[in-house]
C-alpha positions, 0 to 999 in steps of 0.5 A: 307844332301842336302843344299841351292840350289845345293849343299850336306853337309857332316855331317858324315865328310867322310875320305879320306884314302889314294889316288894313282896318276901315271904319264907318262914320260912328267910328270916326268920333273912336279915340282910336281913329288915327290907327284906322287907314281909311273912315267912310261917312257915309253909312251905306259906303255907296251902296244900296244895302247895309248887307253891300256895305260890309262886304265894301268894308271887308274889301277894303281892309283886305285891299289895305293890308295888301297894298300897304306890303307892297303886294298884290291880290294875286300874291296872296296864297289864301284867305281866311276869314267869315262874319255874322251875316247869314252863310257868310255872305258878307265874306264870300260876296267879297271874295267875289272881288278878291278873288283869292282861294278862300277859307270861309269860317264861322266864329262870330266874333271870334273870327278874327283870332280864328282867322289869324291862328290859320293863316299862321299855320298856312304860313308855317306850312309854306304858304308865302301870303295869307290873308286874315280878317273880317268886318261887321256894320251894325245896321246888317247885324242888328237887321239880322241878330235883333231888330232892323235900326228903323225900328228903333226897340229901345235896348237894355243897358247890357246891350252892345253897339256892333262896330261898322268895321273891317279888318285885315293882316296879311302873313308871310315867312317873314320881313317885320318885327310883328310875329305870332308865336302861340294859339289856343283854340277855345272850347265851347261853353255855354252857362245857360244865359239866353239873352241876346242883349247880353252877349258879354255875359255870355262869352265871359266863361269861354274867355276865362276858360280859353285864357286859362287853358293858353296859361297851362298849355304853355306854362305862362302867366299873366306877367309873361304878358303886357297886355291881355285883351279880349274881343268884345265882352264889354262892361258887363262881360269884362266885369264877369270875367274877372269875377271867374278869374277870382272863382277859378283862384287866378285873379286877374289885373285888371289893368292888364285884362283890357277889352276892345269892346270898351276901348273902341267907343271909349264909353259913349253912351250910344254903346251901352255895354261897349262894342261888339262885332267881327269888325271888333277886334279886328280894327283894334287889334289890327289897327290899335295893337299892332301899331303899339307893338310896331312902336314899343310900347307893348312887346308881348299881347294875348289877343282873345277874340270873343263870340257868341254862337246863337242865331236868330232862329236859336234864340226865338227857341230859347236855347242858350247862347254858347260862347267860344274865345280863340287866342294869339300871342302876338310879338315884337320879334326878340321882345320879352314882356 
């Protein structure tokens, strides 16, 4: 149901099922590695390409998901789902495998809760199945976004590592305690940074503005909420954020105002700034999250995954890098923060 200005309210509660997150070998050293259903070490997962590699990695979350429900590919209605290598191919390689009727999207890093809010809306329309998810490696990306590993460019301090993830939630009518109530569909905004090696400071005003405006649609605050956790902005982006919080007059907690982008890697220096990727959000909220709702420890969460729409070309012309955050409120059925 279509609610204040930008947002959909789900009456219906759509459920999630079950959810499938992989990693790679750099991930299996996360504090949040035992909520990951399967670690490659191998950073190739037995391809011949990185590019190969992801799309192995997108296979097998979605692979996961389904599984763990009991279910089968051939169960599943659609698939929602995209990452940051060019048209897409990372997904629409894998739905090659899959072989389930599929909605590519491009959000960057914002996929994943683009990807979610979807597959609620498909499942309130009757859909039985849907899948929502995404991957990322961090050598294809930073082939593509920045320059190829072998290289070895030395990076800024505001630099962010891509996670070597997939992740996956498969949706249905019902049958768990985890449902999704509410999105918000976030706006462009662009404040002119043009850095490609600051990508947090970049989505940092689309993440405030998309939180704000999921406040207003609904008429909630950050105490109706456990937890608010964005995709991957970062030290620098997170530290910019809460600084527009207190511009915009709405200061935010900051222990509630959490980032996956700073749990992930939990400040290895090989991270820089923090994480980054599709895979991001994906394998913490998929992974992490949801397993602390499933326990009680969290019963309500504003998931707000973040992404920054440049691409290489846009960035050799140096245009700004527009940013863009997408929000879910994820619940335990019958909880209240």
């Amino acid at each position: 149901m279509f609610t204040g200005k930008q947002s959909w309210s789900f009456p219906t509660y759509p459920s999630i099922l079950s959810s499938g997150v992989v990693a790679g070998p750099f991930e299996a050293q996360s504090p949040l590695k035992d909520t990951f259903d399967y670690i490659y070490d191998d950073h190739r997962m037995g391809e011949n390409t990185f590019e190969k590699a992801q799309v192995v990695l997108m296979e097998e979350a979605c692979q996961q998901a389904v599984h763990k429900a009991g279910k089968t590919m051939q169960d599943v209605a659609f698939i929602y789902g995209g990452d940051l290598i060019n048209q897409d191919t990372g997904t629409s390689f894998a739905m090659r495998t899959l072989n389930i009727p599929y909605y590519g999207l491009f959000g960057a890093c914002s996929t994943s809760m683009e990807a979610l809010s979807l597959a609620a809306q498909a499942v309130e329309l009757g859909a039985p199945l849907v899948l929502a998810g995404t991957a990322s490696h961090y050598a294809a990306i930073e082939k593509q976004f920045r320059y190829p590993i072998e290289y070895g460019a030395q990076r800024p301090p505001t630099a962010q590592r891509t996670v070597t993830a997939g992740g996956a939630a498969l949706l249905g009518p019902n049958g768990s305690n985890i449902v999704v109530t509410k999105s918000t569909i976030g706006k462009v905004v662009d404040h002119g940074l043009k850095d490609p090696f600051n990508m947090g400071g970049a989505m940092a005003p689309a993440a405030v503005d998309t939180i704000l405006a999921h406040f207003e649609d609904f008429q909630v605050d950050e105490n109706d909420y456990d937890l608010i956790i964005t995709g991957d902005l970062g030290n620098v982006g997170r530290s910019l954020a809460l600084e527009w919080f207190r511009q915009k007059e709405h200061p935010m907690p900051e222990a509630k105002f959490q980032d996956c982008g700073l749990l992930i890697y939990d400040n290895a220096p090989e991270a820089m700034a923090g994480a980054s990727g599709t895979g991001c959000s994906a394998a913490v909220i998929f992974g992490k999250i949801l397993d602390d709702i499933t326990n009680g420890r969290l019963k309500r969460v504003l998931a707000v995954a973040t992404g920054a729409l440049l691409s290489p070309v846009t960035s050799q012309q140096k245009e700004s890098i527009p940013g863009i955050a997408h929000a879910v409120t994820l619940e335990a059925k019958g909880g209240s923060a």
